[in-house]
C-alpha positions as CSV (number, residue, x, y, z in Angstrom):
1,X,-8.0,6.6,-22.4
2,X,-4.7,6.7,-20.8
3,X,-3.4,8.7,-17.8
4,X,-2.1,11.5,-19.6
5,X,-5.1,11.8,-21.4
6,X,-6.9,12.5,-18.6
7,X,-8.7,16.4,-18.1
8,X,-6.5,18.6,-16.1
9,X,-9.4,18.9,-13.7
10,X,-9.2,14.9,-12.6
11,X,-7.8,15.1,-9.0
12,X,-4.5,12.9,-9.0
13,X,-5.0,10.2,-6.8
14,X,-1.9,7.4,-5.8
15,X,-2.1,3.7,-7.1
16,X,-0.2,1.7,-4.9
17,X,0.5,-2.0,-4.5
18,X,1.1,-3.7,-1.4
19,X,3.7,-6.3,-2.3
20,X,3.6,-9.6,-0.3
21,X,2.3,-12.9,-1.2
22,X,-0.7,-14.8,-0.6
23,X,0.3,-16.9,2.7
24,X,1.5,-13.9,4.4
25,X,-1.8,-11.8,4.8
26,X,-3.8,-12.2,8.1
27,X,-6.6,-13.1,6.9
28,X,-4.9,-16.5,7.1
29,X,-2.5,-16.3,9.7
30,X,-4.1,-18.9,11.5
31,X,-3.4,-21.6,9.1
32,X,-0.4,-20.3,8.1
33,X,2.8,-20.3,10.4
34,X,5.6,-17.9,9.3
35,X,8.1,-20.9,10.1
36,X,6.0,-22.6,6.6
37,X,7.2,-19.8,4.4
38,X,10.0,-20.7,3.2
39,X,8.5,-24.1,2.3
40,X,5.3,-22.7,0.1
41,X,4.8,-22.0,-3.6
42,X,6.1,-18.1,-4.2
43,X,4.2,-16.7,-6.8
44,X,4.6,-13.2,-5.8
45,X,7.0,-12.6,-8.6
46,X,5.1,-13.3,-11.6
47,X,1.6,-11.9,-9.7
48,X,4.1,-8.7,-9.3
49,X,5.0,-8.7,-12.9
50,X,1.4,-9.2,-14.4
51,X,0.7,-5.8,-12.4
52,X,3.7,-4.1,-13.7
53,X,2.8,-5.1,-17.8
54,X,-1.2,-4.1,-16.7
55,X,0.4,-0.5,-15.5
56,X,2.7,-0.4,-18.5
57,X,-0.4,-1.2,-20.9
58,X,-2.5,2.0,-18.9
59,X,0.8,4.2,-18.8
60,X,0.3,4.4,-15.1
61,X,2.8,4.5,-12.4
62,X,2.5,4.1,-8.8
63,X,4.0,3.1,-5.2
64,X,5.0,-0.4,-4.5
65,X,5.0,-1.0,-0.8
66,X,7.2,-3.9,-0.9
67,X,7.6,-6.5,2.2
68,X,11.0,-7.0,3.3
69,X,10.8,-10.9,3.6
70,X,10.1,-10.4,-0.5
71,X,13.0,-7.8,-0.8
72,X,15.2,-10.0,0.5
73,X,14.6,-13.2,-1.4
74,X,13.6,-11.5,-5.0
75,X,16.0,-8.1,-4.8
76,X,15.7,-8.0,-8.7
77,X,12.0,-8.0,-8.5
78,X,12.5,-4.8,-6.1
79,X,14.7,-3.6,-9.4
80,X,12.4,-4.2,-11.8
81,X,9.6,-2.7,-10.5
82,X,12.6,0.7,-10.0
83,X,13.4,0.8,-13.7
84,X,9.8,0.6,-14.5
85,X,9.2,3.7,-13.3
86,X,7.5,3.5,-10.0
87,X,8.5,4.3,-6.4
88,X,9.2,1.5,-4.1
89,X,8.3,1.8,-0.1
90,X,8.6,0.2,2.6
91,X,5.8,-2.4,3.9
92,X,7.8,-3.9,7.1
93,X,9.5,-7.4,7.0
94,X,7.4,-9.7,8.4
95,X,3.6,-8.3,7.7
96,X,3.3,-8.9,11.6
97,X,0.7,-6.5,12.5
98,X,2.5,-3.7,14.9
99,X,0.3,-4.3,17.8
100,X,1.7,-7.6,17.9
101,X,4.6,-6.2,18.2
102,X,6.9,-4.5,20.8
103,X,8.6,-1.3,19.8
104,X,11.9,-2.7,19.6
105,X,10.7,-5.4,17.3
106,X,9.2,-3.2,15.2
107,X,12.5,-0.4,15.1
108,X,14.5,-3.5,14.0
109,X,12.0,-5.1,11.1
110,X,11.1,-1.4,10.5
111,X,14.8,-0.7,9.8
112,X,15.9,-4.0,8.5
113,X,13.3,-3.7,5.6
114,X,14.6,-0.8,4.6
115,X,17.7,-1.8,4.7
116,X,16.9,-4.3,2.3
117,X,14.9,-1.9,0.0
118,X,17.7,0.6,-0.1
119,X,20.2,-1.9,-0.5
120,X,18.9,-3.1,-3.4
121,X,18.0,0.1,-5.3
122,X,21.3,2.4,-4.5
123,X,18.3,5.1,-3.2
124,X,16.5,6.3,-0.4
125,X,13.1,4.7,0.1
126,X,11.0,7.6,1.9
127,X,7.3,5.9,2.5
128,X,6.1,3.3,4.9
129,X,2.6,1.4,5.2
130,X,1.8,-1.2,7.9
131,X,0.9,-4.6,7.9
132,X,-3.0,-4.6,7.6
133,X,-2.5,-0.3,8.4
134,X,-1.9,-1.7,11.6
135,X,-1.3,1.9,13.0
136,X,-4.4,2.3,15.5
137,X,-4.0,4.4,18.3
138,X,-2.5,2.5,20.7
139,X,-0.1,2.2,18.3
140,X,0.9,5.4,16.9
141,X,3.9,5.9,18.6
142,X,5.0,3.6,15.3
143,X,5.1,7.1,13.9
144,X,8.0,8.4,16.0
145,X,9.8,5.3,14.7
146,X,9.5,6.3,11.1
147,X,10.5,9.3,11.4
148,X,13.8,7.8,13.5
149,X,14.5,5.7,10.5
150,X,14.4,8.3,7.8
151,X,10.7,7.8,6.5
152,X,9.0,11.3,5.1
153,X,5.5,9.6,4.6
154,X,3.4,7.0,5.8
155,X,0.5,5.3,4.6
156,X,-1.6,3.5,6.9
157,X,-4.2,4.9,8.9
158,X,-7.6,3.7,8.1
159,X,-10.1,6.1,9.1
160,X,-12.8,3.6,9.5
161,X,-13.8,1.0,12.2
162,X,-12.7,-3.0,11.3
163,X,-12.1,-5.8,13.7
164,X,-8.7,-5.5,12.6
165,X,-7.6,-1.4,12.7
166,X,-9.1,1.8,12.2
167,X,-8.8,5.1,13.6
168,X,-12.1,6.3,13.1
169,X,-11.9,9.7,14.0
170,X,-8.8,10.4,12.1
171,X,-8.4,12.7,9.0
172,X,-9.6,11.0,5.8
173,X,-7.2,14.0,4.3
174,X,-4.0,13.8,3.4
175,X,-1.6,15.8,5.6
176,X,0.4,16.1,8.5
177,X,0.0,14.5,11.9
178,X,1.6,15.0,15.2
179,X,3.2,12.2,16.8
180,X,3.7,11.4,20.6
181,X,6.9,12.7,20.8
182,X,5.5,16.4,19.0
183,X,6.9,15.6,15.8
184,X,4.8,15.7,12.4
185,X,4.7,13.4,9.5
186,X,3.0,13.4,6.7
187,X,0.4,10.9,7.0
188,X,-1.7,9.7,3.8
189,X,-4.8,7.7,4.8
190,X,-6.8,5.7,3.2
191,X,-10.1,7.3,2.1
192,X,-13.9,6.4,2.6
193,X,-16.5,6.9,0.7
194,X,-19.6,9.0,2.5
195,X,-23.2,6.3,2.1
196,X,-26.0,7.9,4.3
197,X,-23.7,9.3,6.7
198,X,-21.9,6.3,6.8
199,X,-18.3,5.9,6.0
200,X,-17.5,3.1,3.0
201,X,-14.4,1.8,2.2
202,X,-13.6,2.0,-1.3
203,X,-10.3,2.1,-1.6
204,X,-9.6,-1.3,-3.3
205,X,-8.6,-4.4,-1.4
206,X,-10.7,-6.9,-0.2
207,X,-13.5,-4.1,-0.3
208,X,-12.4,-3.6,-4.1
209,X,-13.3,-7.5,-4.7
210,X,-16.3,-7.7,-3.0
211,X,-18.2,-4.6,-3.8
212,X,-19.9,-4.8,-6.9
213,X,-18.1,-2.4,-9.5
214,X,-20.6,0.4,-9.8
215,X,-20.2,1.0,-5.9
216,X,-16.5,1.2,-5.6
217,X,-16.7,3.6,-9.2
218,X,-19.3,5.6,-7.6
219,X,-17.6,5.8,-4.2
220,X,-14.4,6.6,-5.8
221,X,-16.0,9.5,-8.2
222,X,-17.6,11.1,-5.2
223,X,-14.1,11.6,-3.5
224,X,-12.4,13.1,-6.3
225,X,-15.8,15.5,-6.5
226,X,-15.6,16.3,-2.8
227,X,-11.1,17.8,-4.0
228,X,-9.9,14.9,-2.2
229,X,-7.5,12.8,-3.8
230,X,-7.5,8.8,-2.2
231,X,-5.0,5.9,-2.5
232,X,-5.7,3.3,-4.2
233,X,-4.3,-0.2,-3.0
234,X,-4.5,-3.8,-4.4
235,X,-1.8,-7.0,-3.0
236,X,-0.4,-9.1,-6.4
237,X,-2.3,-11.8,-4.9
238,X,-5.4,-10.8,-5.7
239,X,-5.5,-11.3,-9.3
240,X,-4.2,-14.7,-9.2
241,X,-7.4,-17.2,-9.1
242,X,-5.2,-19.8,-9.1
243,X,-3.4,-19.6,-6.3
244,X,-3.4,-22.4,-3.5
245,X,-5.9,-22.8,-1.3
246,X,-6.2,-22.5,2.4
247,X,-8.3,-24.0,4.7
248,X,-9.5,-20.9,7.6
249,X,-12.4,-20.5,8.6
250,X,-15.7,-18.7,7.1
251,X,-15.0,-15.2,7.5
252,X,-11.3,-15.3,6.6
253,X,-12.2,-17.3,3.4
254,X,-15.0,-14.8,2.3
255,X,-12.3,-12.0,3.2
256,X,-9.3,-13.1,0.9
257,X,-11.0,-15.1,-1.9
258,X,-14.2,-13.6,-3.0
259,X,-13.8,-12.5,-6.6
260,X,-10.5,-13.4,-7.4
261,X,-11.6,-13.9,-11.1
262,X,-12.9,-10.8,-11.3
263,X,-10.0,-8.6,-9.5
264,X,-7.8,-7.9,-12.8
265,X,-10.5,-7.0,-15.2
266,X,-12.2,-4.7,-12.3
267,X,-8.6,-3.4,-12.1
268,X,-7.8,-2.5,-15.7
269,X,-11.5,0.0,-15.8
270,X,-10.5,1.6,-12.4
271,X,-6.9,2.5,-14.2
272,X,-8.7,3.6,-17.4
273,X,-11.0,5.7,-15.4
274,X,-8.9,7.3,-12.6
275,X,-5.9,9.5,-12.6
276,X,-2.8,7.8,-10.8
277,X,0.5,8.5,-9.9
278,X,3.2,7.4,-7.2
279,X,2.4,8.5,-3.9
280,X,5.1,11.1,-3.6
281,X,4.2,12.9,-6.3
282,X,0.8,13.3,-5.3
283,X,2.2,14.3,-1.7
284,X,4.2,16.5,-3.9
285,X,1.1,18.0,-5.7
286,X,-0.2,18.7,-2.8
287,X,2.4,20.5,-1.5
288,X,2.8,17.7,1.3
289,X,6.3,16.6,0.5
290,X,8.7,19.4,-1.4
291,X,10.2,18.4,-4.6
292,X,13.9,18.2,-2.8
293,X,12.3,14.7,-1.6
294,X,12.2,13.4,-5.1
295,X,15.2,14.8,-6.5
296,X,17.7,13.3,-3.4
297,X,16.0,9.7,-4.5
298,X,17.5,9.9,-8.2
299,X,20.8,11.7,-6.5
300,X,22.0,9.0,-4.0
301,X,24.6,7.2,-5.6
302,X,24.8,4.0,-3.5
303,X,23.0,2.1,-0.8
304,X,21.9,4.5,2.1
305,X,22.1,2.6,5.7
């Protein structure tokens, strides 16, 4: 059953991709200096491209957060993914987490990356979603930044605790928060699932791999019952067994390889049972974003800086 298939009742949730490659995540930062890039094995291009046939196969589109070091050294990979019919978005430069960061560092990865983006598509690029959804909230003045550089939406509050990030009092809705300066944007967070009173991520990631299937499905199913639409999120990296291997510690190798083998086939029943679009449209749906938003993207005519 493909996406248009799908009973008008389904709530429309956004499939998105978070597009970096394996020896950038955090998970193995520690092994991993940022000054080694350049020298490792890429293999975000043809991860990226297995995604894009998968999508193509399900007639499902989505929101591809891409990474600004990727942007820059694959620019027709950010074009591809364009004339395949999904929205690209901005997911910083460096995946440095932002409290790692000091607000000027981030304004000028923050703005370079979508520099980059914009550059390379001749369109505005009008969502954001941090490194690891690094907005917590000593961090949310990150917001007032987006909206600086032009952003209408962001994407990465986690309403859940984690070593890592987490705002767990925040909104599971999608919807508009304030920011420190008494602005709004239009925040869409990533959604838990409800066990016992306790909140579940279920969203996809590493969560996605190492749940078993019938909890993530379950999870996913009682969102959409409770009117809620969630995002779902995966990283090209994660249906690539083959990938190299690094050596972190315990915790860090449970996070990022468990299930690697499994990630694509778990991925092609949650597209076949889900409804999915790009994340503006849903934000459009939901009368989050106004249509205008979508229509200037298909308008611009050249890069906008």
């Amino acid at each position: 059953m493909d996406q248009a298939s799908l009973p008008a009742r389904d709530p429309l949730n956004a499939f998105t991709v978070d597009v970096e490659d394996y020896f950038h995540v955090a998970a193995l930062a520690s092994a991993v200096s940022r000054e080694s890039w350049p020298d490792r094995e890429c293999r975000v291009e043809r991860n990226t491209e297995r995604l894009l046939e998968l999508l193509e196969q399900r007639g499902v589109s989505g929101t591809f957060f891409v990474l600004g070091w990727v942007a820059e050294r694959y620019p027709a990979l950010v074009q591809r993914i364009a004339a395949c019919g999904h929205e690209v978005a901005c997911h910083g430069y460096s995946h440095q987490l932002i409290y790692e960061q000091t607000p000027e560092v981030f304004r000028e990865e923050t703005a370079r990356a979508k520099d980059l983006l914009e550059s390379a598509l001749g369109e505005p690029v009008l969502g954001y979603r941090a490194a690891s959804f690094s907005v917590i909230r000593k961090t949310l003045w990150a917001l007032d930044t987006l909206i600086d550089l032009g952003f209408a939406y962001d994407s990465s509050i986690f309403p859940i605790r984690h070593d890592r990030y987490g705002i767990p009092d925040a909104s599971p809705e999608p919807g508009r928060v304030r920011t420190p300066s008494g602005r709004e944007l239009v925040e869409f967070p990533m959604v838990p699932a409800s066990v016992l009173g306790a909140k579940v991520p279920v969203c996809g990631g590493g969560y996605f791999r190492i749940f078993p299937y019938w909890l993530t499905r379950a999870g996913l199913r009682q969102i959409n019952g409770r009117g809620q639409a969630f995002p779902f999120y995966l990283h090209p990296w994660e249906i690539d067994p083959g990938q190299p291997r690094v050596k972190v510690g315990a915790l860090s190798r449970f996070r990022h390889y468990t299930n690697l083998h499994r990630c694509e086939a778990r991925l092609s029943r949650v597209l076949r049972e889900f409804a999915f679009a790009p994340m503006r449209e849903v934000l459009v749906h939901r009368g989050l974003l106004s249509a205008a938003a979508l229509e200037r993207t298909s308008d611009t005519a050249g890069p906008v800086h």
